[in-house]
C-alpha positions in Angstrom: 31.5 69.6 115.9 32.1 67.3 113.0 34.2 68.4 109.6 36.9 68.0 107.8 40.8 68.5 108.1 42.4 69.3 104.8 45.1 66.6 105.4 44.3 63.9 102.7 40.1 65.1 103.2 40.5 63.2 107.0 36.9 63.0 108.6 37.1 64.1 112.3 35.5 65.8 115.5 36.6 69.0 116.7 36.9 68.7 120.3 36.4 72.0 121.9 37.0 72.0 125.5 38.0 74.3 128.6 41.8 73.6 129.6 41.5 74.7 133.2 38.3 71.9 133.3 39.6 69.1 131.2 43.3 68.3 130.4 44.8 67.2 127.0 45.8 64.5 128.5 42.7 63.3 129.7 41.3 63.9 126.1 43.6 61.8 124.3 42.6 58.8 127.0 39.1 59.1 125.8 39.8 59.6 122.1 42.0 56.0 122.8 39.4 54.0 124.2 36.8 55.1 120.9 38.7 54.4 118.2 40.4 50.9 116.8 43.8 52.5 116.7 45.3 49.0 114.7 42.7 48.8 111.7 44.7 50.7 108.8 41.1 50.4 106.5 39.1 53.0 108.6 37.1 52.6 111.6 34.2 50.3 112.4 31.7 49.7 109.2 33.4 53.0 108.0 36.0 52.1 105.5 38.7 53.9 103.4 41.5 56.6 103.7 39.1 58.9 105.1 37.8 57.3 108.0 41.2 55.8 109.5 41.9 57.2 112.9 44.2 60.6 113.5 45.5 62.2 116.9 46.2 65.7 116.3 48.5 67.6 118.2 49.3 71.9 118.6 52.0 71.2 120.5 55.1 69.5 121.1 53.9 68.7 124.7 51.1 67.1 123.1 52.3 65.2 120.1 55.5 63.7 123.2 51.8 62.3 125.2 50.4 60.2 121.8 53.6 59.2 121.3 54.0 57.4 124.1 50.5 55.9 124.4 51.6 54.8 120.8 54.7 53.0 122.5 52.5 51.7 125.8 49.5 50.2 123.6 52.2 48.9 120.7 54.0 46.9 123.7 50.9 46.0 125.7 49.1 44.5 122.6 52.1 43.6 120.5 50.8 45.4 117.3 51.6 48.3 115.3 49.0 51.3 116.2 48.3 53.0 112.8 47.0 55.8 114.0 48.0 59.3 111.9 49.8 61.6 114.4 49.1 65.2 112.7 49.8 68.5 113.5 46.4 70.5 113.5 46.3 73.2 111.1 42.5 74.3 109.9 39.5 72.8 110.6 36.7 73.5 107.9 33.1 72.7 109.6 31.1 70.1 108.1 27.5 70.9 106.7 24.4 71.0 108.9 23.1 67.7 108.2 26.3 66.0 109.8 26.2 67.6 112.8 25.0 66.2 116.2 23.9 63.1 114.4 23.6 60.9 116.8 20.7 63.4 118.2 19.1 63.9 115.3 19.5 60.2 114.0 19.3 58.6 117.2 17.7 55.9 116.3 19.8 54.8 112.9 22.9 55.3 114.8 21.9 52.9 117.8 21.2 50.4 114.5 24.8 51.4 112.7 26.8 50.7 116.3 25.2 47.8 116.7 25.5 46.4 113.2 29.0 47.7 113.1 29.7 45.9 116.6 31.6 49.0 117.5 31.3 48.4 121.2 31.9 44.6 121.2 35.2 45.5 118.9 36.1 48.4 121.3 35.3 45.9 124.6 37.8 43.2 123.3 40.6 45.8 123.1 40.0 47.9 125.8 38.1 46.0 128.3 41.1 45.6 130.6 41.0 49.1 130.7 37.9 49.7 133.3 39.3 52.3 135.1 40.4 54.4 131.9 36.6 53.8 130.5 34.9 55.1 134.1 37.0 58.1 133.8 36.2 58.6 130.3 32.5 57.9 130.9 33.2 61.2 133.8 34.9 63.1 130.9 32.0 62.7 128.7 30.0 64.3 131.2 32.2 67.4 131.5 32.2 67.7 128.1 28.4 67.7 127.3 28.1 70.1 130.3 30.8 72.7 128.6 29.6 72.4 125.2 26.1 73.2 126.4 27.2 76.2 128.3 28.9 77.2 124.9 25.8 77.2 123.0 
């Protein structure tokens, strides 16, 4: 589900997943390896405040986990990860028209990745990370299967 966080009018996704299924943990890998957590203008094509990357976090258990992915991938790449680390308060859900857009716009969305270079950007940072990315790709499959037994 996509919408808005009332933190500074942050875009996001609203994961909503089982916890006996899919762990936070697990989450957070594949949130990593889909976002540019070092560009402090946004993500991708998609520039300004709104668009820059966020982990948010309900409890302390979680917030201790992006924390130290912050400190592995600052170390690892030898950069400053500028990703927000928020605690998640309300989510308000975005119109119609942005949701499932990738569905419903399949085809300009294929042309905006592409013409973005989102996967050749995400490849250079994370292509060491194979095993991380299968697991994701397994992840992503979970989570397509819950969310259509939730609808």
């Amino acid at each position: 589900m996509y919408g808005r966080i009332i933190w500074k009018t942050q875009r996001c996704w609203r994961s909503i997943y089982d916890k006996n299924k899919v762990s936070y943990e697990d989450l957070l890998k594949n949130f990593w390896i889909n976002i540019d957590p070092f560009d402090a203008y946004g993500q991708f094509c998609d520039k300004g405040y709104s668009y820059r990357s966020v982990a948010f976090y309900e409890n302390d258990k979680q917030k201790n986990l992006i924390e130290r992915d912050v400190k592995k991938f600052e170390k690892k790449f030898k950069k400053k990860v500028v990703t927000y680390i928020k605690k998640f308060e309300v989510f308000y859900k975005a119109e119609d028209k942005h949701q499932d857009y990738y569905q419903e716009y399949f085809e300009n969305y294929l042309r905006y990745k592409k013409a973005c270079k989102r996967e050749k950007i995400l490849s250079n940072i994370w292509g060491s990370w194979k095993v991380i990315i299968r697991k994701a790709q397994v992840l992503r499959c979970y989570l397509k299967l819950f969310q259509q037994q939730i609808h």
